[in-house]
C-alpha positions as CSV (number, residue, x, y, z in Angstrom):
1,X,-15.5,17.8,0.9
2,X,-13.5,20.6,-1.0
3,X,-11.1,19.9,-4.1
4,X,-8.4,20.8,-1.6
5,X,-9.7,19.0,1.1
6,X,-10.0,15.7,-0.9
7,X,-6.0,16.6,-2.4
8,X,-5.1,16.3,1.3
9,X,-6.6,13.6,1.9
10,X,-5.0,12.0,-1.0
11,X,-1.7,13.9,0.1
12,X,-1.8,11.4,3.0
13,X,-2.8,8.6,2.1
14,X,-0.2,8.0,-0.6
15,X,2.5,9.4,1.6
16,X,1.3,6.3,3.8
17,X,1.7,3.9,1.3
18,X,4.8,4.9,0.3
19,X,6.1,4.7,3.9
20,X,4.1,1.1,4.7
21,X,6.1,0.5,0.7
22,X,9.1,1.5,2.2
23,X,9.1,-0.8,4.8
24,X,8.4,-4.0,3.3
25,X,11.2,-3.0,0.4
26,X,13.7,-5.5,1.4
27,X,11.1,-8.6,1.6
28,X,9.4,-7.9,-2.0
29,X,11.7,-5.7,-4.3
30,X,13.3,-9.4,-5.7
31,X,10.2,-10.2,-6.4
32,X,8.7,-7.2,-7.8
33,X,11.7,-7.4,-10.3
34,X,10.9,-11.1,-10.9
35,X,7.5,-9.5,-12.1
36,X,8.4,-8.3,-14.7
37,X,8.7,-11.0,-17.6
38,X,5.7,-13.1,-15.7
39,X,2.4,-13.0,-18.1
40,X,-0.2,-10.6,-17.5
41,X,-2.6,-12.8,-15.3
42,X,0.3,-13.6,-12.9
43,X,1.3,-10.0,-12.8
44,X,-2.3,-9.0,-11.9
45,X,-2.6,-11.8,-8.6
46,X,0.9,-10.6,-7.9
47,X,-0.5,-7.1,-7.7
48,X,-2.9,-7.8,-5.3
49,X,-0.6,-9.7,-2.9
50,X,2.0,-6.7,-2.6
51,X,-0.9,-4.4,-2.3
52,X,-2.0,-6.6,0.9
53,X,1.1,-6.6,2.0
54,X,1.3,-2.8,1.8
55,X,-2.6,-2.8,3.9
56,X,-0.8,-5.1,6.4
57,X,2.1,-2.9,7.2
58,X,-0.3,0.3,7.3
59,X,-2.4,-1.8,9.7
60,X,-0.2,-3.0,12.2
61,X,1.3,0.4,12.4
62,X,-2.3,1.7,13.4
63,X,-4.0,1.2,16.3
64,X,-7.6,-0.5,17.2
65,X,-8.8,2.9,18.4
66,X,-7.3,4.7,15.3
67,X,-9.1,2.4,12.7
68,X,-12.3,2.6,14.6
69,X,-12.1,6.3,13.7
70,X,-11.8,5.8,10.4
71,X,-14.3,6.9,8.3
């Protein structure tokens, strides 16, 4: 893969994460605010949820056929 080549392939991946972040806005932007004072530890596991949540929403929006393609 090519420098430019991989940049795509970043190019599209984050544009689909910021879509997927898009559309679960309304469900976690209260609590990504209520993030912000927590301690680190908290902040860390809270990460990982919303970044599931995120893989979810990319998920369901792909089909069985298009994730068996994926390389």
């Amino acid at each position: 893969m090519t420098r430019e080549q991989a940049i795509e392939r970043w190019t599209d991946i984050t544009g689909t994460v910021f879509w997927a972040e898009d559309r679960i806005s309304d469900v976690w932007n209260d609590k990504l605010k209520a993030m912000a004072d927590r301690p680190k530890e908290e902040r860390i596991a809270f990460t990982q949820e919303y970044c599931r949540a995120i893989a979810i929403e990319i998920t369901n929006a792909t089909s069985d056929e298009e994730l068996a393609a994926i390389e």
